[in-house]
N, C-alpha and C positions, 0 to 999 in steps of 0.2 A: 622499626629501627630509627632512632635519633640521631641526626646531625648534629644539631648543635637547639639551643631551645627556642630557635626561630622557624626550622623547619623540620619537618616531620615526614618521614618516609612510609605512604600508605601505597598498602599493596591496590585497593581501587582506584586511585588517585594515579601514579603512577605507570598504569595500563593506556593512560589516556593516550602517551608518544607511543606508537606500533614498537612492537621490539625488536625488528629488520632494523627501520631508522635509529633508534634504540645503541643497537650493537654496532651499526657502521662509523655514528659519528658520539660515540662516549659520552651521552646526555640522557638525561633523568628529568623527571616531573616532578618538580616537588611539591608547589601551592600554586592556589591562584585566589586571589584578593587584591580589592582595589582596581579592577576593571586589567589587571596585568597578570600573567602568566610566570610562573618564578622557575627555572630551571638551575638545575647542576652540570655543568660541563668543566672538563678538567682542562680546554682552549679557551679564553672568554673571549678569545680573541679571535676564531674561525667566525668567522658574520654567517659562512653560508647555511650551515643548519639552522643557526639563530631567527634567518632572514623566511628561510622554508616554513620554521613552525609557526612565525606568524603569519603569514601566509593560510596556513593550517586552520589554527583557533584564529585568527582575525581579530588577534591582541595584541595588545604590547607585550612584547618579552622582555624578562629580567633576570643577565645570567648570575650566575653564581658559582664560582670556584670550587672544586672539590677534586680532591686526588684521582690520578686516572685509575689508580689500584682497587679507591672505595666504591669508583661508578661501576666498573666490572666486576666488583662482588657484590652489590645491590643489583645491574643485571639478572645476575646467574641467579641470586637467589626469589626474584621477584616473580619473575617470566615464567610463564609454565611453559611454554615449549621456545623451541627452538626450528630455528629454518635450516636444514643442513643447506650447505653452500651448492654441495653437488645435484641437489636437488630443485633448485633456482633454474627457472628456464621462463625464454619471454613469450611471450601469447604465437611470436612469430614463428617462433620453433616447435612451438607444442601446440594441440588439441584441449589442454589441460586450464589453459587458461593465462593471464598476462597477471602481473604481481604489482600493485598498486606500491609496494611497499621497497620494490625493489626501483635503488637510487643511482646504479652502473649508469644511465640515462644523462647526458651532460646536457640535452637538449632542453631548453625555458620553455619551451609553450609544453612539452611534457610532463615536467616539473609543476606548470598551473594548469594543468587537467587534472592531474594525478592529487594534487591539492583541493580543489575543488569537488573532485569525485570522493575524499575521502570525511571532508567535510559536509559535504549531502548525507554522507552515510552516517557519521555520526550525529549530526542533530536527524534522525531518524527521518528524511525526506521521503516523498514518494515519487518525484520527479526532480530531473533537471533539467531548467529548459535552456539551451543556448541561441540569442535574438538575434541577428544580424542588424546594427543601427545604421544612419548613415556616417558618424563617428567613432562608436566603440560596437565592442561583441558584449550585450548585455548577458545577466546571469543571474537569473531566479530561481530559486527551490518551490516544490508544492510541499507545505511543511501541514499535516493536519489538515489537508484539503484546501489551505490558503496559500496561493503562491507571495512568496515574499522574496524582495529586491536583494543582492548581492551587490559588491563592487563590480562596476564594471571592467570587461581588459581591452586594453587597445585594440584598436579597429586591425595595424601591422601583426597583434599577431593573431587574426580570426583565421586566415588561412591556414594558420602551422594549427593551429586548434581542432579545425575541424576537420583537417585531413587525416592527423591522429585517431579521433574517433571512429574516421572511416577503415583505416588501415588494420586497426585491432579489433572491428567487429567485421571485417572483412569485404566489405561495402567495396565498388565498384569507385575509387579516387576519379578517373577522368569523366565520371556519369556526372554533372553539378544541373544537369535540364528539369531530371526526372527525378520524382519520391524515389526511395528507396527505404526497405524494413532490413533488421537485424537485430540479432542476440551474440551479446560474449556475455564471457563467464570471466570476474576478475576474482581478485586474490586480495586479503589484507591481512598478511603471515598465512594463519591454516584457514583463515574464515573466509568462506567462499559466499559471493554474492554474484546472482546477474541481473545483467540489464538487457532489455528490449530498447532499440535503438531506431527515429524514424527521423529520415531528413525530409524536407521538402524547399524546395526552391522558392524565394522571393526576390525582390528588388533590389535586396541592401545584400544575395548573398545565400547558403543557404543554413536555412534554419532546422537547429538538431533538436529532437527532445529525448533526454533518456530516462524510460524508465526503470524505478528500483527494486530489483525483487528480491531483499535482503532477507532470508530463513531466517536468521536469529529473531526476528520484529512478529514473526507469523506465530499464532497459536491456533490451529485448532480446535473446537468443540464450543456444542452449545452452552455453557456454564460458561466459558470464559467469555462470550461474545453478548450474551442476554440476562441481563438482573433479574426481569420475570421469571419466576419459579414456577411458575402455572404455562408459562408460553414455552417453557425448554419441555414439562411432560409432553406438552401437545405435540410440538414439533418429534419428538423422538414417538410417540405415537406413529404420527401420520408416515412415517419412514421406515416405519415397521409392515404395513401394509404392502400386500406385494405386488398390486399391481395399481396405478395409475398414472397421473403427473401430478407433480408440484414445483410452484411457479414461484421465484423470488423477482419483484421487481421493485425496478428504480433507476434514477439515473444513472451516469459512467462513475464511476467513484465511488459508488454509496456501499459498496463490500459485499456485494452479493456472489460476485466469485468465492470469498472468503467464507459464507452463511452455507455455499453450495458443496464446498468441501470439509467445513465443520459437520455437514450432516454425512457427507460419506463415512470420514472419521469414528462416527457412532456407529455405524452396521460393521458385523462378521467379515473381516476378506477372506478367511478362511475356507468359511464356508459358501460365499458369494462371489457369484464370478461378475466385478464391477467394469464396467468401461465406460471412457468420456470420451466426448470429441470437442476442442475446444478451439480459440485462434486469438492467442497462440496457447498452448500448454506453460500457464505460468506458475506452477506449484507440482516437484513430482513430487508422486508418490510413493512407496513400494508395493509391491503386491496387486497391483489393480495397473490394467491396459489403458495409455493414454495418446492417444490422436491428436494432432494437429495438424487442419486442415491448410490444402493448399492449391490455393486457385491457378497458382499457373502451370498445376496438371489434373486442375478440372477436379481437384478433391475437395466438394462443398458440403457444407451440413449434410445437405438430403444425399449425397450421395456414399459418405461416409457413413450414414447411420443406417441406410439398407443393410449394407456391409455388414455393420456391427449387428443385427439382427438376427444373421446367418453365424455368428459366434456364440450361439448360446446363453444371451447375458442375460444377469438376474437386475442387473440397478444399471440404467444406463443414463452417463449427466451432459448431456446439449447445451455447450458452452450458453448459446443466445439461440430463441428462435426468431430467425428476422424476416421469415417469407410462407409465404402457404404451405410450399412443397415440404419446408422443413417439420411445418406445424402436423402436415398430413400424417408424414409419416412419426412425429410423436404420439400423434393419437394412434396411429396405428396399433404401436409397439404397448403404447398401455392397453389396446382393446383384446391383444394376444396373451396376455399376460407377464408384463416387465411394469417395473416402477420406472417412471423417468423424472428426473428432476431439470429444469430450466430455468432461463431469465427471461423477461423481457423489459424493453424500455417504457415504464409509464409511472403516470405521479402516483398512483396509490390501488388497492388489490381491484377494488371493483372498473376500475379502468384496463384491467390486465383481460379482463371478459369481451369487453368493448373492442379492444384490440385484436383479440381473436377472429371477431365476428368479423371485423375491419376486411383482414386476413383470405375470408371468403370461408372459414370454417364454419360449417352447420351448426346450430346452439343445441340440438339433441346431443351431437357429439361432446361437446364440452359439458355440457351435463354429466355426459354419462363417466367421462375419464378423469375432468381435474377435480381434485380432491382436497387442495388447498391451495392458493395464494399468500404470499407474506412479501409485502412492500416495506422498503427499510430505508435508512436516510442515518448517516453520521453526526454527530454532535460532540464540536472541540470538546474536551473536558476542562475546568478552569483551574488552573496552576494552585494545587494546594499548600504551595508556596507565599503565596502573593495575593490569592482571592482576597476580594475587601469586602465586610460587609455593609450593606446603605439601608436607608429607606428612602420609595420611592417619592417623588414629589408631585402634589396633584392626584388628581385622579386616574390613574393609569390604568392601564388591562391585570395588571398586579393587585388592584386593592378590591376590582371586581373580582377575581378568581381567586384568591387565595383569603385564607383564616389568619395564617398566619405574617409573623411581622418580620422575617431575616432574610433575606435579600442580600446576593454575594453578584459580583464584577469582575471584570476581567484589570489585574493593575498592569503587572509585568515586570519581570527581576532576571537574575541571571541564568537562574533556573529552567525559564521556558522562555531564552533570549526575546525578555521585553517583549511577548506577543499576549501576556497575560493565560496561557491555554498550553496545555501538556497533555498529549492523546487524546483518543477519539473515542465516543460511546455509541453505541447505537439503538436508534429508536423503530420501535414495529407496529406493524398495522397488520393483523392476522384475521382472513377471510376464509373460514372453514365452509362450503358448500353443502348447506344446509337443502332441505326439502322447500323453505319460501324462497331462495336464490333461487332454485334450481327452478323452480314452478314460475318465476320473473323472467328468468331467461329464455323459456321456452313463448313467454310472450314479446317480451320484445329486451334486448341486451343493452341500452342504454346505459350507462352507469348512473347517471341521478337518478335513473329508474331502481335501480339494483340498492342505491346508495337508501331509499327510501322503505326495504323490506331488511333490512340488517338489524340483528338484535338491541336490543336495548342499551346493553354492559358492551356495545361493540368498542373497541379501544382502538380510535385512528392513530393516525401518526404524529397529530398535534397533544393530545392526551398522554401519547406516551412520551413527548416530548417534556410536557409541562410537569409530568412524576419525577424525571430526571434535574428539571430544575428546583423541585420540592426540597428534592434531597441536598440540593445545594452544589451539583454537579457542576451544573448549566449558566450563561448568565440568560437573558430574557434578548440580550442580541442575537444572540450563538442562534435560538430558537428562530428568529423572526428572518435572518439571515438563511439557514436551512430551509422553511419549510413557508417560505413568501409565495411560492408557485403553488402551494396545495390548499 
């Protein structure tokens, strides 16, 4: 639909203002060029939604006139759904969750949470963290595993800020001594997101991080997570096999939760009775039994997964193994007949063995149950927007490893707000448990030990790093930045 031939009414474009705020206060999205935001409101004169949406996109706004008659028939017709009114209820009333989008709220420091939280959500973050300074409440997103600076808000209003958080994830307001964990579920119209919620006390105050576990951002399945065509047969292989473990590791971050339930994704629920125990369960699922553990009634790994052992399962997935007890009894459960899949924290597969031994597990046992290992590590993608290409200058690690001569940069544009980098790829280091590992580890479980009988074609994490940058994914920082610990 055309206004007039300066602006143009796209149904994408459009979607950007929630359609609660939308319908309450008679404004539209029309463009945005020129570092400014362009709306349509039939008031130009109400500042206060004006004042909210920049607040929002953290632009300048430029309103623009338009009949209240044509905003409400662009509404109606743009918006796929609707919020019935009677259906509106606040987090405090309901079980159901609190409405990000709902603006009844006269209160300012709710007004910039609710701003804040909706703007993490849209530039796709994975955290928000809120700092306590000794002059303002700073306010950073983890945006592609980099946290990056926000404006900050006055220090007067960190109280009404973080008391809010605490009240709508139901957090203990008079506790400010002691950590405290939580989860709400919010609302933005129909599209449900939660967040995992952890304060901790400091000096200036206490300090909140929330993380985001937005469904719409989550895919599933090995194809979408791995370009290797040769590493997705393997993996769907080794998952096929019905009884041992397999191990993904890597640091906090690197998407192994995600690798871990991309392979459940691939097996039968049907016909498999799947259970996990995790801390916390951040991804349901249907059809498969999920656990989360809980220490303050003594519900740990090892004791939960006795438990699940007595339930008949065929694939059972152990958020993290972090202790003997835990590891004992995975190898158990594989030596009985169940597949288990797990994580554990280390820089790359042949160190996952090391760990084990660490642990006080027998190296006959891990011979005999883990079946493979896959070590993973995220890598920004460069903004196919704005990538530059160069050549490098000197003699760099570029002109020793590579043939050829094209070479891309991170610049940065509106697109991937100036961080030059849009999404995440991930690279793999896949350790199949061959008969020379297995014959290594029964002498001694070293990993330079282990790392010295690995096949020939073996593809670490920096190999698989350096293919993604071939392809012109990556820049050669992204790489060095990731993987300077391996």
């Amino acid at each position: 639909m055309k206004m007039n031939k300066e602006f143009e009414v796209r149904k994408e474009e459009i979607l950007r203002i929630p359609y609660s705020f939308a319908k309450k206060n008679n404004v539209i999205f029309l463009k945005e060029a020129h570092f400014k935001i362009y709306i349509g409101i039939d008031d130009p004169l109400n500042i206060e939604p004006i004042n909210e949406l920049r607040l929002f996109f953290n632009k300048e706004i430029e309103s623009v006139k338009i009949e209240k008659s044509k905003i409400e028939k662009i509404i109606e017709e743009y918006y796929l759904e609707k919020r019935e009114e009677k259906k509106e209820k606040s987090f405090e009333q309901s079980d159901y969750g609190y409405d990000l989008l709902d603006k009844s709220e006269s209160n300012s420091a709710v007004n910039i949470l609710n701003s804040i939280i909706l703007e993490a959500v849209s530039q796709k973050a994975s955290d928000i963290h809120f700092e306590p300074l000794a002059d303002s409440l700073s306010i950073r997103y983890r945006i592609d595993g980099v946290l990056q600076k926000k404006p900050s808000v006055s220090k007067d209003m960190q109280s009404q800020i973080i008391t809010r958080i605490k009240v709508i994830s139901k957090l203990d307001i008079a506790e400010k001594r002691l950590p405290q964990d939580g989860r709400i579920k919010l609302f933005l119209n129909k599209r449900e997101v939660d967040f995992r919620i952890s304060t901790i006390p400091t000096i200036n105050g206490e300090r909140v991080v929330l993380r985001i576990l937005d469904k719409t951002n989550i895919v599933f399945g090995f194809e979408t997570l791995i370009q290797d065509v040769e590493l997705v047969k393997t993996l769907k292989h080794d998952i096929s096999i019905p009884e041992g473990i397999i191990l993904v590791t890597g640091p906090t971050g690197s998407g192994k939760t995600t690798t871990l339930y991309s392979a459940i994704s691939e097996l039968d629920f049907k016909k498999l009775n799947i259970m996990t125990i995790e801390d916390p369960v951040e991804y349901k699922l249907n059809e498969i039994s999920q656990i989360a553990i809980n220490p303050k009634i003594d519900l740990t790994f090892a004791k939960g997964l006795k438990h699940i052992l007595r339930q008949d399962p065929d694939i059972i997935m152990v958020g993290e193994i972090r202790d003997k007890e835990t590891a004992q009894i995975a190898i158990q459960a594989a030596l009985t007949g169940h597949l288990v899949l797990s994580t554990l924290h280390t820089n790359d597969s042949p160190s996952a063995i090391a760990r084990l031994v660490d642990m006080g597990i027998e190296p006959y046992l891990i011979s005999t149950t883990v079946v493979s290992i896959l070590a993973q590590r995220l890598l920004r993608k460069l903004c196919e927007h704005c990538k530059k290409e160069y050549e490098p200058e000197g003699a760099t690690i570029l002109n020793y490893r590579f043939k050829k001569r094209k070479y891309f940069k991170a610049e940065g544009c509106e697109k991937c707000f100036y961080t030059g980098y849009n999404g995440r790829i991930g690279i793999y280091e896949y350790m199949k448990l061959d008969k020379n590992i297995k014959r290594q580890l029964l002498i001694n479980a070293d990993a330079n030990e282990i790392k010295n009988v690995l096949p020939s074609d073996y593809k670490t994490l920096l190999k698989s790093a350096f293919e993604i940058f071939e392809n012109g994914q990556t820049s050669i920082d992204e790489i060095f930045r990731v993987t300077r610990t391996i």
